[in-house]
Biopython code that builds the backbone (N, CA, C, O; Angstrom):
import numpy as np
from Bio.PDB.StructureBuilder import StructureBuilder

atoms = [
    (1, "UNK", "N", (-144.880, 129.404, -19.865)),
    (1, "UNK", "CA", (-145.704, 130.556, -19.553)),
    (1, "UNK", "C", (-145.141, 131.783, -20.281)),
    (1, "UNK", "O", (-143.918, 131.913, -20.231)),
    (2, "UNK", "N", (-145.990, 132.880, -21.080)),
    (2, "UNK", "CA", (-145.528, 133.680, -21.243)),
    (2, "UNK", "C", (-145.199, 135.030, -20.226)),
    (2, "UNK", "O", (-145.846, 135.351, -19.229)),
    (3, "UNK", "N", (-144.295, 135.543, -20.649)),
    (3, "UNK", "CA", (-143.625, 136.713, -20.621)),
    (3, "UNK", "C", (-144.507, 138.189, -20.554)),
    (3, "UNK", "O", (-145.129, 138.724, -21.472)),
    (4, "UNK", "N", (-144.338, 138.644, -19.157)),
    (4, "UNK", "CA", (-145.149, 140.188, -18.672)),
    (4, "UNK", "C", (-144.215, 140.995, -19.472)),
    (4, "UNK", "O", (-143.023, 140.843, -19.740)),
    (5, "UNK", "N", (-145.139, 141.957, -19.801)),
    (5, "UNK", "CA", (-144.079, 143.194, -20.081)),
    (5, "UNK", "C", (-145.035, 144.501, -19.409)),
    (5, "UNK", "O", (-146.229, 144.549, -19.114)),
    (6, "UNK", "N", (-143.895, 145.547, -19.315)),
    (6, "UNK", "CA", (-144.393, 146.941, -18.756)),
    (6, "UNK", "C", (-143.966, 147.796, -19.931)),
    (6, "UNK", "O", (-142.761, 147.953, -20.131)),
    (7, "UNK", "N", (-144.843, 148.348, -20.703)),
    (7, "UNK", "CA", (-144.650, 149.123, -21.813)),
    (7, "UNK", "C", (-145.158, 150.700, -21.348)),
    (7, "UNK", "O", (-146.270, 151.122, -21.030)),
    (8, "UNK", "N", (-143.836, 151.360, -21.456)),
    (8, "UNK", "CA", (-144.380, 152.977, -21.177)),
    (8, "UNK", "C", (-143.699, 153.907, -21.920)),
    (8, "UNK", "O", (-142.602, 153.686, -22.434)),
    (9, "UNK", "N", (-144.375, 155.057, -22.007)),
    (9, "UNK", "CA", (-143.632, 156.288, -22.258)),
    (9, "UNK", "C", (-143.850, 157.520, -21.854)),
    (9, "UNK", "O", (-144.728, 158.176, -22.414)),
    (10, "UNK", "N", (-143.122, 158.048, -20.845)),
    (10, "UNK", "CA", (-142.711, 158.816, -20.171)),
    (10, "UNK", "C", (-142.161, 160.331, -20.616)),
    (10, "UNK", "O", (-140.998, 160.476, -20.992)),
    (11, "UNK", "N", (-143.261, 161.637, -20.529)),
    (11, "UNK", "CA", (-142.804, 162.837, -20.525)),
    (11, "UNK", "C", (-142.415, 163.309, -19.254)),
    (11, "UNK", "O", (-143.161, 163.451, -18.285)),
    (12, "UNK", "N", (-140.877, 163.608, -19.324)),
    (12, "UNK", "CA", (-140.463, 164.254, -18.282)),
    (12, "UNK", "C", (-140.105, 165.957, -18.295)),
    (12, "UNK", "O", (-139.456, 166.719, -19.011)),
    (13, "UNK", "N", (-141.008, 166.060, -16.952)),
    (13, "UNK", "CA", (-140.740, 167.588, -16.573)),
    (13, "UNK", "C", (-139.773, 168.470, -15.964)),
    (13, "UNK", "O", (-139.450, 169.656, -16.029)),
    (14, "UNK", "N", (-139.361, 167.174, -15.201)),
    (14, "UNK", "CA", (-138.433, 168.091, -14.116)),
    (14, "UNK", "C", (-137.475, 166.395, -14.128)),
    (14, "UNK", "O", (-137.983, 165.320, -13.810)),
    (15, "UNK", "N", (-136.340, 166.558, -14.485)),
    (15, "UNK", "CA", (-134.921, 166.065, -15.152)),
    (15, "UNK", "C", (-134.766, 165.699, -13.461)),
    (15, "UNK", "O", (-135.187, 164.613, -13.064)),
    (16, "UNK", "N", (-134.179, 166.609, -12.564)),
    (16, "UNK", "CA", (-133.785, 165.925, -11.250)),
    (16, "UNK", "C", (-134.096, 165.683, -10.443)),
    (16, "UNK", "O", (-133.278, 165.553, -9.532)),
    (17, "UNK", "N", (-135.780, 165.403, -10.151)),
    (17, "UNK", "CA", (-136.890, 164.924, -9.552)),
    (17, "UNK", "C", (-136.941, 163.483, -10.556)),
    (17, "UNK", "O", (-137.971, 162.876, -10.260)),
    (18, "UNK", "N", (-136.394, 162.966, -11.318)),
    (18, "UNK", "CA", (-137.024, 162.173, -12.090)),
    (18, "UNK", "C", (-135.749, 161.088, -11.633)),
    (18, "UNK", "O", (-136.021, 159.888, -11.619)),
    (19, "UNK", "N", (-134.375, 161.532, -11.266)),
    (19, "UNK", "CA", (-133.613, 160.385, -10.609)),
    (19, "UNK", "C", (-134.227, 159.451, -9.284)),
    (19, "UNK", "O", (-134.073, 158.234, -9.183)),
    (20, "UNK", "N", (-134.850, 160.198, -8.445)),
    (20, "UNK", "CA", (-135.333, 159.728, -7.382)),
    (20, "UNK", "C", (-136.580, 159.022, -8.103)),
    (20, "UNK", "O", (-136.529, 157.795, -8.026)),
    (21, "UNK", "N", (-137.278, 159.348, -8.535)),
    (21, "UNK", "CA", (-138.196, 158.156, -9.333)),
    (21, "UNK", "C", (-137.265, 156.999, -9.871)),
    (21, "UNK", "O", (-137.543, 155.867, -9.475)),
    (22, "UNK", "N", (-136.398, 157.120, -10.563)),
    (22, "UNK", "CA", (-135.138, 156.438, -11.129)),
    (22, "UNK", "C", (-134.565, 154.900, -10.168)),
    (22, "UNK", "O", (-134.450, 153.678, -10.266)),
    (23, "UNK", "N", (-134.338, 156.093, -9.216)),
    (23, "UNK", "CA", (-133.576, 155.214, -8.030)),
    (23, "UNK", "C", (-134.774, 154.277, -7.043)),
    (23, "UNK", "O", (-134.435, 153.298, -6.378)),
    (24, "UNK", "N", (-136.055, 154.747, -7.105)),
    (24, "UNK", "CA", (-136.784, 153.949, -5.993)),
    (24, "UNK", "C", (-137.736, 152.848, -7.159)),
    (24, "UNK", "O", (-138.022, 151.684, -6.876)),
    (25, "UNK", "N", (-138.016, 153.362, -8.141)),
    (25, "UNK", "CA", (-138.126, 152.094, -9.499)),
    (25, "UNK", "C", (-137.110, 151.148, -9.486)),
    (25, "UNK", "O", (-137.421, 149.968, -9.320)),
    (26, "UNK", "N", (-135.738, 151.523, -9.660)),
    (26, "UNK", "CA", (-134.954, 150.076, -10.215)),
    (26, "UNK", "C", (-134.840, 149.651, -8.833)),
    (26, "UNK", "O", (-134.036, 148.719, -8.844)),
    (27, "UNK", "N", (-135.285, 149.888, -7.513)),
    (27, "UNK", "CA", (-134.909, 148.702, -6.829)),
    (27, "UNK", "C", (-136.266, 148.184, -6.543)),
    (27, "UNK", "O", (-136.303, 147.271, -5.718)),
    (28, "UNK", "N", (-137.415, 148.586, -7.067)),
    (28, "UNK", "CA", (-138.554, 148.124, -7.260)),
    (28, "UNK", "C", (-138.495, 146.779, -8.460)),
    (28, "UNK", "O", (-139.025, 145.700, -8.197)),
    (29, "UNK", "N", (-137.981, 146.962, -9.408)),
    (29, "UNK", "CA", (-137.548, 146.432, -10.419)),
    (29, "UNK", "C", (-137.093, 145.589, -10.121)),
    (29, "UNK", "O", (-137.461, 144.526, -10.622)),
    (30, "UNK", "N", (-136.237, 145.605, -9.324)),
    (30, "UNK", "CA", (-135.060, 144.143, -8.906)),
    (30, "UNK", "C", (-136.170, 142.920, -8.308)),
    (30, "UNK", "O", (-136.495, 141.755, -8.535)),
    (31, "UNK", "N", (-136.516, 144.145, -7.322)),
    (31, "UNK", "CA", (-137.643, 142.828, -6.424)),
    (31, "UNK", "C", (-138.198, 142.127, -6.680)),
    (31, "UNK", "O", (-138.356, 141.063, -6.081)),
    (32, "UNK", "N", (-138.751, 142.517, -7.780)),
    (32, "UNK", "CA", (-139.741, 141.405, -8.522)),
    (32, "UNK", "C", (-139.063, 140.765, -9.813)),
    (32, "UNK", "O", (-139.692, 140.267, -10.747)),
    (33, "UNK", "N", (-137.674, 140.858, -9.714)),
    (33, "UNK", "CA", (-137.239, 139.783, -11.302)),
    (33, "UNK", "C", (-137.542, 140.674, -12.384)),
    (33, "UNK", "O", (-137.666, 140.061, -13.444)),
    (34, "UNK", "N", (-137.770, 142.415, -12.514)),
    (34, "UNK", "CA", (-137.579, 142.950, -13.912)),
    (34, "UNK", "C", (-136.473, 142.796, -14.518)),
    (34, "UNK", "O", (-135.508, 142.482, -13.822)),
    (35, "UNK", "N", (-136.293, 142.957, -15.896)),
    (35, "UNK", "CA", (-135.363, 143.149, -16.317)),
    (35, "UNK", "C", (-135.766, 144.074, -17.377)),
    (35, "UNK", "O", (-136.835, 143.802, -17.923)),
    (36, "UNK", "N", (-135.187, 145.024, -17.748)),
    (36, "UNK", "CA", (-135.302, 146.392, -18.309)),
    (36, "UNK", "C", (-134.512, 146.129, -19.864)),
    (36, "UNK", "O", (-133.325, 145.894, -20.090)),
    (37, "UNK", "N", (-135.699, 146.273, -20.831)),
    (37, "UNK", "CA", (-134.962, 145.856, -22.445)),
    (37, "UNK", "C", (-135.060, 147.280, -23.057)),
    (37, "UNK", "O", (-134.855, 147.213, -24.269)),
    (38, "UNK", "N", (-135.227, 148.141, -22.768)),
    (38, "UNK", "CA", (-135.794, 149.185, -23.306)),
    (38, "UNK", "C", (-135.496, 150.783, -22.511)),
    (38, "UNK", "O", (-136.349, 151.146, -21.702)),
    (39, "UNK", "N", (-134.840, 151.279, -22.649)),
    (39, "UNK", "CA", (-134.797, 152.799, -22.000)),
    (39, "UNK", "C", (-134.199, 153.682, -22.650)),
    (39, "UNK", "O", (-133.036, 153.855, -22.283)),
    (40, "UNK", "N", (-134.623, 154.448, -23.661)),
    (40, "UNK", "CA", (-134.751, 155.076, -24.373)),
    (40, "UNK", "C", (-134.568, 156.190, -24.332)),
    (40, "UNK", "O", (-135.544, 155.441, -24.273)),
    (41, "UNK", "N", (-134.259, 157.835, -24.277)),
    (41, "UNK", "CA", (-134.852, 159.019, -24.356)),
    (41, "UNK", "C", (-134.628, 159.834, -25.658)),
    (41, "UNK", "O", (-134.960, 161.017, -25.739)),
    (42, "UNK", "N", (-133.936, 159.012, -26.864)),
    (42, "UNK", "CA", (-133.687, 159.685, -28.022)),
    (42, "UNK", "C", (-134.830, 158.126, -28.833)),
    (42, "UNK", "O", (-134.499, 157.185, -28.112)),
    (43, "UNK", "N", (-135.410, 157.814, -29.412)),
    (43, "UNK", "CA", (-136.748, 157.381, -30.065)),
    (43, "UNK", "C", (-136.666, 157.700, -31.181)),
    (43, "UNK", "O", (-136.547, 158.908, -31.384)),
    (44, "UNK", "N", (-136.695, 156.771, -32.366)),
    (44, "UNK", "CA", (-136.769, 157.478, -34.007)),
    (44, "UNK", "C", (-138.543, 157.045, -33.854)),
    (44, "UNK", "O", (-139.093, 155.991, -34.172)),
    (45, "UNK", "N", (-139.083, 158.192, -33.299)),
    (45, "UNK", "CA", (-140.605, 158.453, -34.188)),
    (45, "UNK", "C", (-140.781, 158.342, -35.058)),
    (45, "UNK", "O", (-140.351, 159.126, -35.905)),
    (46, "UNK", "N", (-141.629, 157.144, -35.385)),
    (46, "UNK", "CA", (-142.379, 157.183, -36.829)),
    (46, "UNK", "C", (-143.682, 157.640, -37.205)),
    (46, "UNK", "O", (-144.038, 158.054, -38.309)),
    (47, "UNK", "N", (-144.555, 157.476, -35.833)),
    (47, "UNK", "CA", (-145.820, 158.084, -36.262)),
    (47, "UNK", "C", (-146.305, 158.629, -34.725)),
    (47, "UNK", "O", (-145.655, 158.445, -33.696)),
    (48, "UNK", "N", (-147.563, 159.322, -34.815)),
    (48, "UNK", "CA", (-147.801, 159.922, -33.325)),
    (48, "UNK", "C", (-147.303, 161.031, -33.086)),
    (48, "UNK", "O", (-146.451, 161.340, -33.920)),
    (49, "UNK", "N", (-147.536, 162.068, -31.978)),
    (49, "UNK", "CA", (-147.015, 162.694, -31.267)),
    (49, "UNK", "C", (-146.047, 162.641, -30.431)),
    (49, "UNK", "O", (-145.282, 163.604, -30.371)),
    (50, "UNK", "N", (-145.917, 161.890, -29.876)),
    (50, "UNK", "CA", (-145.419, 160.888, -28.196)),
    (50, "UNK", "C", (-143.906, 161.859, -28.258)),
    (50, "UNK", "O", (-143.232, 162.103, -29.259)),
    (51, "UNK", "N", (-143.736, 162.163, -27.266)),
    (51, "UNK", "CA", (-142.160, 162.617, -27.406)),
    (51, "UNK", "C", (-141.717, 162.254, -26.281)),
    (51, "UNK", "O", (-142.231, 163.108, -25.558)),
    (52, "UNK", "N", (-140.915, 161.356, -25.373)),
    (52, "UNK", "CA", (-140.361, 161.112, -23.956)),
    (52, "UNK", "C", (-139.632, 159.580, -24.042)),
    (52, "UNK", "O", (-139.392, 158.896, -25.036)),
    (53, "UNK", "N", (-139.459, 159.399, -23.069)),
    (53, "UNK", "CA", (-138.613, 158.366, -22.753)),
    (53, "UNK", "C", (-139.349, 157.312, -22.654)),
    (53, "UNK", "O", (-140.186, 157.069, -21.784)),
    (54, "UNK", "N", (-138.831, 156.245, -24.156)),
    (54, "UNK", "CA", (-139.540, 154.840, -23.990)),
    (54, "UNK", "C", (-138.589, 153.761, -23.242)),
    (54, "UNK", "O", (-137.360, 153.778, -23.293)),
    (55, "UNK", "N", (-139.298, 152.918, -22.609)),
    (55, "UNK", "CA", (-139.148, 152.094, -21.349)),
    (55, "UNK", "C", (-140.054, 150.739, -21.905)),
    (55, "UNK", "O", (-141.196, 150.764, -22.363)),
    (56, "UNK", "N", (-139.166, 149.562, -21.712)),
    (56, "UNK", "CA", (-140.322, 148.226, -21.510)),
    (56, "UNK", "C", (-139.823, 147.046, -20.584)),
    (56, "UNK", "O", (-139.120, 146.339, -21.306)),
    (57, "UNK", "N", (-139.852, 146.717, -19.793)),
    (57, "UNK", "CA", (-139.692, 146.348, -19.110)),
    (57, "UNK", "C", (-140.182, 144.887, -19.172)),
    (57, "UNK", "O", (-141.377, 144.747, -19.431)),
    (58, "UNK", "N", (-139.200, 143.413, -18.909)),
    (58, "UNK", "CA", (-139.774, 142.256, -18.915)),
    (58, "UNK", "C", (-139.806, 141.406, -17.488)),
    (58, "UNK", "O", (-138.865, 141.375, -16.695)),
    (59, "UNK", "N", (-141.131, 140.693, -17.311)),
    (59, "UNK", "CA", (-141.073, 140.259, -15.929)),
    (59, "UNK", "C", (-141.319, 138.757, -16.318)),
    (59, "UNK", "O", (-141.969, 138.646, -17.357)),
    (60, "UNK", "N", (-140.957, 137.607, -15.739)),
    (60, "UNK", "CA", (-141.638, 136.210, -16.220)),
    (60, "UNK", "C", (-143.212, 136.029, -16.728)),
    (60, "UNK", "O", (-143.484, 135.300, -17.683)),
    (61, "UNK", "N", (-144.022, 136.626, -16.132)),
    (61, "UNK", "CA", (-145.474, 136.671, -16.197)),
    (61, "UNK", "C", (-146.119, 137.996, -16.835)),
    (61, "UNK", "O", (-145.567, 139.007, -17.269)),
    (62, "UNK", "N", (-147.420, 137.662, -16.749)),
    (62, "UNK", "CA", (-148.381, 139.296, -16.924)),
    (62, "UNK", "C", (-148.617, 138.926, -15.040)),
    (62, "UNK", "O", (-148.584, 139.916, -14.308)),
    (63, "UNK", "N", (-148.736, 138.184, -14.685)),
    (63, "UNK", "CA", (-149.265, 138.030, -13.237)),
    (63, "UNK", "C", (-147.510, 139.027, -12.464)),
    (63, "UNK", "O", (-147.710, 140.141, -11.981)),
    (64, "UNK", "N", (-146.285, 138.566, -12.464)),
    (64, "UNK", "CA", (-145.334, 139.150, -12.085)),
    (64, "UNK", "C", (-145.405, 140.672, -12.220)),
    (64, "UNK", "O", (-145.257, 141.505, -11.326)),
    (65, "UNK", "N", (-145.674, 140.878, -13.591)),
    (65, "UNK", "CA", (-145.865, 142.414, -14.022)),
    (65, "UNK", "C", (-146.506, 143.149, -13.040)),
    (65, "UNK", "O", (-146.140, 144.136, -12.402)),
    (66, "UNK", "N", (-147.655, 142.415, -13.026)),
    (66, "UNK", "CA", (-148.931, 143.494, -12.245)),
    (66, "UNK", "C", (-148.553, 143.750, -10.743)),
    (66, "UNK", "O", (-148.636, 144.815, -10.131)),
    (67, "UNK", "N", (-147.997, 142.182, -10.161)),
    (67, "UNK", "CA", (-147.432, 142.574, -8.651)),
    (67, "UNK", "C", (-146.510, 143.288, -8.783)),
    (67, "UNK", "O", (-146.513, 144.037, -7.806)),
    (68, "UNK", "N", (-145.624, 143.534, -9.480)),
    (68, "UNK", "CA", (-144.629, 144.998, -9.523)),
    (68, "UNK", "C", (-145.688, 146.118, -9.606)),
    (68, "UNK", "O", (-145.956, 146.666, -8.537)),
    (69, "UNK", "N", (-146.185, 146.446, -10.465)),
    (69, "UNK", "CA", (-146.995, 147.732, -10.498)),
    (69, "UNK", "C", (-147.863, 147.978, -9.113)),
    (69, "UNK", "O", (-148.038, 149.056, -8.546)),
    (70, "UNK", "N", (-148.432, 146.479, -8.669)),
    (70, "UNK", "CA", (-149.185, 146.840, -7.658)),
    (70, "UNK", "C", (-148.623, 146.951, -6.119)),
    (70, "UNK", "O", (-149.287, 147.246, -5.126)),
    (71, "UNK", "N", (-146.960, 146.576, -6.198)),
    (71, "UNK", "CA", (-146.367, 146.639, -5.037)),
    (71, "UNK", "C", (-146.373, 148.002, -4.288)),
    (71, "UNK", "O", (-146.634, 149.087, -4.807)),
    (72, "UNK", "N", (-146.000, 147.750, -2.816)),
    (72, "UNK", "CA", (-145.796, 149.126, -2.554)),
    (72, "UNK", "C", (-144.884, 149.939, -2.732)),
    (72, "UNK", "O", (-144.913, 151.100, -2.325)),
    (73, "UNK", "N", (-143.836, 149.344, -3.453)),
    (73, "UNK", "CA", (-142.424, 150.237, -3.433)),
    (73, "UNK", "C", (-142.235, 150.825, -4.813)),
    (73, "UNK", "O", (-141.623, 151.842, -5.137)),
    (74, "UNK", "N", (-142.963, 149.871, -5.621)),
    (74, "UNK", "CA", (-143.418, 151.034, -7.160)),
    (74, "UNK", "C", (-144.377, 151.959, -6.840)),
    (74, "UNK", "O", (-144.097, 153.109, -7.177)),
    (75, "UNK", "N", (-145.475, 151.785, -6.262)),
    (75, "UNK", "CA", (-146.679, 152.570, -5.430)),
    (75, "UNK", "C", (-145.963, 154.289, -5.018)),
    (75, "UNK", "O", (-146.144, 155.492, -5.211)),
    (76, "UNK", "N", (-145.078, 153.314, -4.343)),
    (76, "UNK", "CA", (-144.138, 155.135, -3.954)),
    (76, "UNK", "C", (-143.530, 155.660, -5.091)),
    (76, "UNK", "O", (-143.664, 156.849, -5.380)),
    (77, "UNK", "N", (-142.817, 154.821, -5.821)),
    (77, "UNK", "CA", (-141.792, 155.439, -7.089)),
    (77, "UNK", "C", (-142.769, 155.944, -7.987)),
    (77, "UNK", "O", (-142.366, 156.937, -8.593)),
    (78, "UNK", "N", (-144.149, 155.514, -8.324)),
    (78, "UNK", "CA", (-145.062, 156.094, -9.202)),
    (78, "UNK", "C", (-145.256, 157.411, -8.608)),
    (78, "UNK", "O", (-144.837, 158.363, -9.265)),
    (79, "UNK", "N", (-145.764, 157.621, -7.587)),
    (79, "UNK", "CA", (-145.911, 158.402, -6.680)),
    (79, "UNK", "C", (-145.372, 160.207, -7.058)),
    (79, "UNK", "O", (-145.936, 161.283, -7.250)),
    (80, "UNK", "N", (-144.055, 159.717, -7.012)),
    (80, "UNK", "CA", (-142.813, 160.982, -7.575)),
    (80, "UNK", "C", (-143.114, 161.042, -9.274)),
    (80, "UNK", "O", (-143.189, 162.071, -9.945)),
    (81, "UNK", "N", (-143.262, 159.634, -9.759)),
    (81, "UNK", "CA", (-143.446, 160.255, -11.285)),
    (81, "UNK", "C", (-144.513, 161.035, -11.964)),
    (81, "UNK", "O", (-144.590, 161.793, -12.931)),
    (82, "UNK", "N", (-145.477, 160.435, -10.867)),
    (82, "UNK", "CA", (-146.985, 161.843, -11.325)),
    (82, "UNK", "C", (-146.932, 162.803, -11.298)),
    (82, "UNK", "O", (-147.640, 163.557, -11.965)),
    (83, "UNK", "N", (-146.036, 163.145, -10.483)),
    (83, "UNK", "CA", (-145.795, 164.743, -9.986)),
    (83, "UNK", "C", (-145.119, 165.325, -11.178)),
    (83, "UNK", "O", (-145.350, 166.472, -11.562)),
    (84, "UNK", "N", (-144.159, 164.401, -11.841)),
    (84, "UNK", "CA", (-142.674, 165.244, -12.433)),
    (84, "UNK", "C", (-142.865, 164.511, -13.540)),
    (84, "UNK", "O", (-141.811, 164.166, -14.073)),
    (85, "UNK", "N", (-144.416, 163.952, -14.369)),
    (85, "UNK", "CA", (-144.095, 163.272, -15.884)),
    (85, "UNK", "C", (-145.622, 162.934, -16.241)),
    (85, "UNK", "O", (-146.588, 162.639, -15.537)),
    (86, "UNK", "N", (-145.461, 163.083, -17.495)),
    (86, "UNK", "CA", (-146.775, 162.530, -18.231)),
    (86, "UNK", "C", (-146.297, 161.250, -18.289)),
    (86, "UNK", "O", (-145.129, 161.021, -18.603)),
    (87, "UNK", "N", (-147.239, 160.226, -17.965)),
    (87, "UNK", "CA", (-146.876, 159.075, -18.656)),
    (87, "UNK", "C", (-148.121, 157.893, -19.688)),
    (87, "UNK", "O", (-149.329, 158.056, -19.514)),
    (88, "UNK", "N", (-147.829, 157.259, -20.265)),
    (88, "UNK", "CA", (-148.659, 155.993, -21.152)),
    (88, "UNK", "C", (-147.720, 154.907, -20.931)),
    (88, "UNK", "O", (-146.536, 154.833, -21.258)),
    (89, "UNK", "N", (-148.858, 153.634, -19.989)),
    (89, "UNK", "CA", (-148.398, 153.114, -19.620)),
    (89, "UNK", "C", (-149.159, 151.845, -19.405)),
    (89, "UNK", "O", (-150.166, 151.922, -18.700)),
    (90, "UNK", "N", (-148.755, 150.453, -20.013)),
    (90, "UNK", "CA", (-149.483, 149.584, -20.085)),
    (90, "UNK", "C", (-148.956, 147.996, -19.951)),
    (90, "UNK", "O", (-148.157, 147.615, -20.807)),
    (91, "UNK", "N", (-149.293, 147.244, -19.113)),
    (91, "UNK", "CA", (-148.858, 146.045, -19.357)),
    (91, "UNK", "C", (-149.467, 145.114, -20.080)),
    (91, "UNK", "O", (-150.640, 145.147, -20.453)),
    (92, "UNK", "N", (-148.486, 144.076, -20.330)),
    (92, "UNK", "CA", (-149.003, 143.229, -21.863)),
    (92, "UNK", "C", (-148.660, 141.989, -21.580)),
    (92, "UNK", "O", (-147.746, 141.894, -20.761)),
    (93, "UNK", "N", (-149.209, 140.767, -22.097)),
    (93, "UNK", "CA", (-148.348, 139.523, -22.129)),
    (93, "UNK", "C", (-148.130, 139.435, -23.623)),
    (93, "UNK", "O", (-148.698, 139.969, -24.575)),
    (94, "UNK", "N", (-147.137, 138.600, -23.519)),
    (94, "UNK", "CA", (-145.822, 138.465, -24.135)),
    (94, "UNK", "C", (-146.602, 137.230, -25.067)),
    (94, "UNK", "O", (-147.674, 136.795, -24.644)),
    (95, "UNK", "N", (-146.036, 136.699, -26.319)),
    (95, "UNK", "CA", (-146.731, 135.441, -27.226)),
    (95, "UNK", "C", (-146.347, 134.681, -26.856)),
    (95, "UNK", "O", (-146.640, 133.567, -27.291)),
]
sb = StructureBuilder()
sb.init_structure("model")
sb.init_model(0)
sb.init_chain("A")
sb.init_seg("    ")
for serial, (resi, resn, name, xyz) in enumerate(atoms, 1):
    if name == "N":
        sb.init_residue(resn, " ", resi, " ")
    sb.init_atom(name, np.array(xyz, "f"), 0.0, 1.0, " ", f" {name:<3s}", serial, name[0])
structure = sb.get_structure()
């Protein structure tokens, strides 16, 4: 089976509002078997605008992926990041 991924990138506004997003994500993360390949906040841009913190995240599935996103304990951690970040954010399966 292939491989979920959580592909994002994240403008952050407010730096110490964004730990508590931080902290209630990675144990969101754990729960469901993420494992985090990607966290970024310095990015060699090659094309685009995009300026923030890239993130991708791998779960066994696209089905695993989505129950993380759709859990309730990312539900809350998203929650804090709307407030304190632009984000683009998309899940994918893997080849």
């Amino acid at each position: 089976m292939a491989k979920g991924y959580l592909v994002a990138r994240i403008k952050v506004h407010d730096k110490d509002a964004f730990e508590e997003f931080k902290s209630l994500s990675g144990a969101a993360i754990k729960a469901h078997g993420g494992k985090v390949l990607v966290r970024n906040p310095v990015n060699d841009q090659r094309e685009g605008d995009g300026k923030g913190l890239a993130i991708v995240i791998e779960f066994e599935s696209l089905d695993a992926a989505t129950a993380f996103y759709e859990s309730e304990a990312y539900t809350q951690a998203r929650r804090v990041r709307e407030k304190i970040s632009d984000t683009e954010l998309f899940l994918v399966e893997g080849l």
